[in-house]
C-alpha positions as CSV (number, residue, x, y, z in Angstrom):
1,X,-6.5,-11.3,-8.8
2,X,-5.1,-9.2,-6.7
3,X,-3.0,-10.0,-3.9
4,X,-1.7,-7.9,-0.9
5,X,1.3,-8.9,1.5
6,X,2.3,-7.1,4.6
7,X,6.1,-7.8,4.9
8,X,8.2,-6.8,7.6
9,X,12.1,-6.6,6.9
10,X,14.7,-5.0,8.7
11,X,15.5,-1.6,8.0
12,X,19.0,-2.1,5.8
13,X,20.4,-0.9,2.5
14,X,19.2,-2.9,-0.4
15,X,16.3,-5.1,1.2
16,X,13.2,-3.4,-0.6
17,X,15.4,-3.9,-3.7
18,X,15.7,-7.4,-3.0
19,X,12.0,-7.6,-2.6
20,X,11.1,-5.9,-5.8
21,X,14.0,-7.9,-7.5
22,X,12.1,-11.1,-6.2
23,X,8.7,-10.5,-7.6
24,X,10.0,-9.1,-11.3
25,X,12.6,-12.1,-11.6
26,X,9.3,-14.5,-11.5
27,X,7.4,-11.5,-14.0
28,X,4.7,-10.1,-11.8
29,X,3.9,-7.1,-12.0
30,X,4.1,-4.9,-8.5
31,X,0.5,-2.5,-8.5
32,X,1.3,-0.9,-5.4
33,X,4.7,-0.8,-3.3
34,X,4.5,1.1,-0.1
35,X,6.9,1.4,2.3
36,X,7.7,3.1,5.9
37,X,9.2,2.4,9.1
38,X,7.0,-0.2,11.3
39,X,7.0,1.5,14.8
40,X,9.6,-0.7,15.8
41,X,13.4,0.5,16.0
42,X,15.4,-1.1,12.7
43,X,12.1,-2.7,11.5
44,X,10.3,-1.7,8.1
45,X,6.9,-2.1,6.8
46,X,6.2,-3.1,3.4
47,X,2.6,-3.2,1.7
48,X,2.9,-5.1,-1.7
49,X,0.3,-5.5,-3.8
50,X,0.7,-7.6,-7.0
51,X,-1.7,-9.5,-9.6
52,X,-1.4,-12.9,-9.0
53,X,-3.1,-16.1,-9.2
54,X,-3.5,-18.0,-5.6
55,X,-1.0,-20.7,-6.6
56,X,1.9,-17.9,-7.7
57,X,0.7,-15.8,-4.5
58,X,1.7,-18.8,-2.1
59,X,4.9,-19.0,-4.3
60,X,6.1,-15.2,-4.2
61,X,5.1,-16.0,0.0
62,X,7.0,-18.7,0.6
63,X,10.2,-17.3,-1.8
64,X,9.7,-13.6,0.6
65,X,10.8,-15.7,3.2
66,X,13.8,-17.1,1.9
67,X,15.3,-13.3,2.0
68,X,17.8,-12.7,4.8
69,X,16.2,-9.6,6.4
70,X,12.3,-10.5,5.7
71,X,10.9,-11.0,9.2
72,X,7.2,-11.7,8.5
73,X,5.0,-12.1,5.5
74,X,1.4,-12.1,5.9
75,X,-1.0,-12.3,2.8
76,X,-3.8,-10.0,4.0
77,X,-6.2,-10.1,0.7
78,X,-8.8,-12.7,2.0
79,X,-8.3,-11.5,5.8
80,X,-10.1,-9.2,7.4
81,X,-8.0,-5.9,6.6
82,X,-8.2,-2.0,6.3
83,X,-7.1,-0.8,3.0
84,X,-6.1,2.9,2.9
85,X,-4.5,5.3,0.2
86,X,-3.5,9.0,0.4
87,X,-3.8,11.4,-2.1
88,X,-2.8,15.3,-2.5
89,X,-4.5,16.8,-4.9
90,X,-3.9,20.6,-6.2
91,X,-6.9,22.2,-7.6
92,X,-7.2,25.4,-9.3
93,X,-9.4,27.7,-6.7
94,X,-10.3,31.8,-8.0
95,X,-11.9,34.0,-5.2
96,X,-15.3,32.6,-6.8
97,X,-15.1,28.9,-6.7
98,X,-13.0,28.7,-3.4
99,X,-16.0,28.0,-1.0
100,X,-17.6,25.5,-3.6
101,X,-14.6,23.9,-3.6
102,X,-14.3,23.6,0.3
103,X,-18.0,22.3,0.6
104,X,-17.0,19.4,-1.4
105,X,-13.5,18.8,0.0
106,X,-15.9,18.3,3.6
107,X,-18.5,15.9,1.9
108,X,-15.7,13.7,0.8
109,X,-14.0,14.7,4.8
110,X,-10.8,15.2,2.9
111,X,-9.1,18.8,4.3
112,X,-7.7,21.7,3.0
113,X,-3.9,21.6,4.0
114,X,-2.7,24.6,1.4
115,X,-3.9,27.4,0.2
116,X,-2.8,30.1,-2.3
117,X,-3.9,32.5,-3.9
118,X,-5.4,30.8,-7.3
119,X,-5.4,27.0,-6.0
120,X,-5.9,24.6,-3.0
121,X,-3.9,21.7,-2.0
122,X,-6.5,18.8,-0.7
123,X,-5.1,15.9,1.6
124,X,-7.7,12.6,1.4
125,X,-6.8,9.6,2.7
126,X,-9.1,6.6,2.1
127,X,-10.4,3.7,-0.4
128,X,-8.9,4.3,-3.9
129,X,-12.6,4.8,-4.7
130,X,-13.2,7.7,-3.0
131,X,-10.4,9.1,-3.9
132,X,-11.1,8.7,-7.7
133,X,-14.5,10.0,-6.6
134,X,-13.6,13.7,-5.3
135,X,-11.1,13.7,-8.3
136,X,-14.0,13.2,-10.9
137,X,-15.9,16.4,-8.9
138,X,-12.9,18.6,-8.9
139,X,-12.2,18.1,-12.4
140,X,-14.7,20.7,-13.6
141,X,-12.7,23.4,-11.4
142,X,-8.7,22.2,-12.8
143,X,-7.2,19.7,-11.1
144,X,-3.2,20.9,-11.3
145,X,-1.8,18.1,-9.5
146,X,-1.8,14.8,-8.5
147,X,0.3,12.6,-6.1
148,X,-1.0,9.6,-4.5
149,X,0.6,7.0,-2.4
150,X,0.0,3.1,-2.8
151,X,-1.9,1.1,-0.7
152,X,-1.4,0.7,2.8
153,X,-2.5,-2.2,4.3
154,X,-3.1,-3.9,8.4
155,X,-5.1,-6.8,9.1
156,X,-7.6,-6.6,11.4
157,X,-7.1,-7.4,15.4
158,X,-4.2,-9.3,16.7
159,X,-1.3,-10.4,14.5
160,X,-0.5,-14.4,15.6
161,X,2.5,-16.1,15.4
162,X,1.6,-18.1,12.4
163,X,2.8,-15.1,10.2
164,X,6.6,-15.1,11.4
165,X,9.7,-17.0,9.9
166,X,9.5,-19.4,12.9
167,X,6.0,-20.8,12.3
168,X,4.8,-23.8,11.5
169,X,3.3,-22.0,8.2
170,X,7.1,-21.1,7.0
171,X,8.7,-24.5,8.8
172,X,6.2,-26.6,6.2
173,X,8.1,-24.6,3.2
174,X,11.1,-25.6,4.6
175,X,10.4,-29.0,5.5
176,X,10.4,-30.3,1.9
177,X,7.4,-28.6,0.2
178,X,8.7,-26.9,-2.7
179,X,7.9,-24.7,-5.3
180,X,8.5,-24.1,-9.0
181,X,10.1,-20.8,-9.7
């Protein structure tokens, strides 16, 4: 199964190592890592998304907050969340195929964000379904290039304070419930 945290850390050298380090040294394996500054001055944002069981999912939680800089976890798979990628995609485009190409970069409501002379550059952001779905229609024209980011993740409405280090949710971790590692 997989599971997807939303981790805030602060922004300092070493930290998304120290995240990465954390879920590898228990041998999970990381399907998406995304990271980015939060909005908030000397605060990062962190979508993780790793394949996990729901017992080692409350174990990588609980051992996420046990790092210094890791302000907030929140496990957003069973939540009610928006899940978003991004992908550029570089397509082979002659003078001929240009326009068919555009029509279906417009179904998809991806845009055109480069063009030269014998390709296009398409930005689409959206579920990794779609995505995989305008890839699978450009194919037939030569699809050059690829780049896509990983998932991106925010729960839906208003954050609570049962997802920061000073909740009840991480006190009951600290307060003698333990966890194999």
């Amino acid at each position: 199964m997989q599971i997807t945290y939303v981790v805030q850390v602060a922004d300092k050298p070493g930290v998304l190592n120290r995240v990465s380090s954390l879920v590898r040294r228990r041998g999970y394996n990381i399907e998406s890592l995304t990271v980015g500054h939060a909005g908030t001055p000397g605060v990062s944002r962190i979508t993780l998304v790793v394949d996990a069981n729901p017992e080692a999912a409350a174990r990588i939680e609980a051992n996420l907050y046990k790092l210094v800089h890791v302000q907030r976890v929140q496990n957003v798979t069973e939540i009610p969340s928006v899940f978003r990628y991004l992908a550029l995609i570089k397509v082979a485009a002659s003078a001929d195929s240009r326009s068919q190409v555009m029509q279906l970069v417009d179904v998809f409501r991806a845009r055109v964000v480069d063009v030269a002379p014998d390709s296009l550059i398409i930005e689409i952001t959206g579920a990794d379904e779609k995505i995989d779905g305008l890839l699978e229609i450009l194919r037939p024209f030569g699809v050059l290039e690829v780049a896509k980011t990983g998932c991106l993740a925010m729960a839906r409405g208003a954050m609570t304070r049962s997802n920061t280090k000073d909740s009840s949710a991480a006190d009951s971790v600290d307060a003698g419930v333990s966890f194999s590692v």
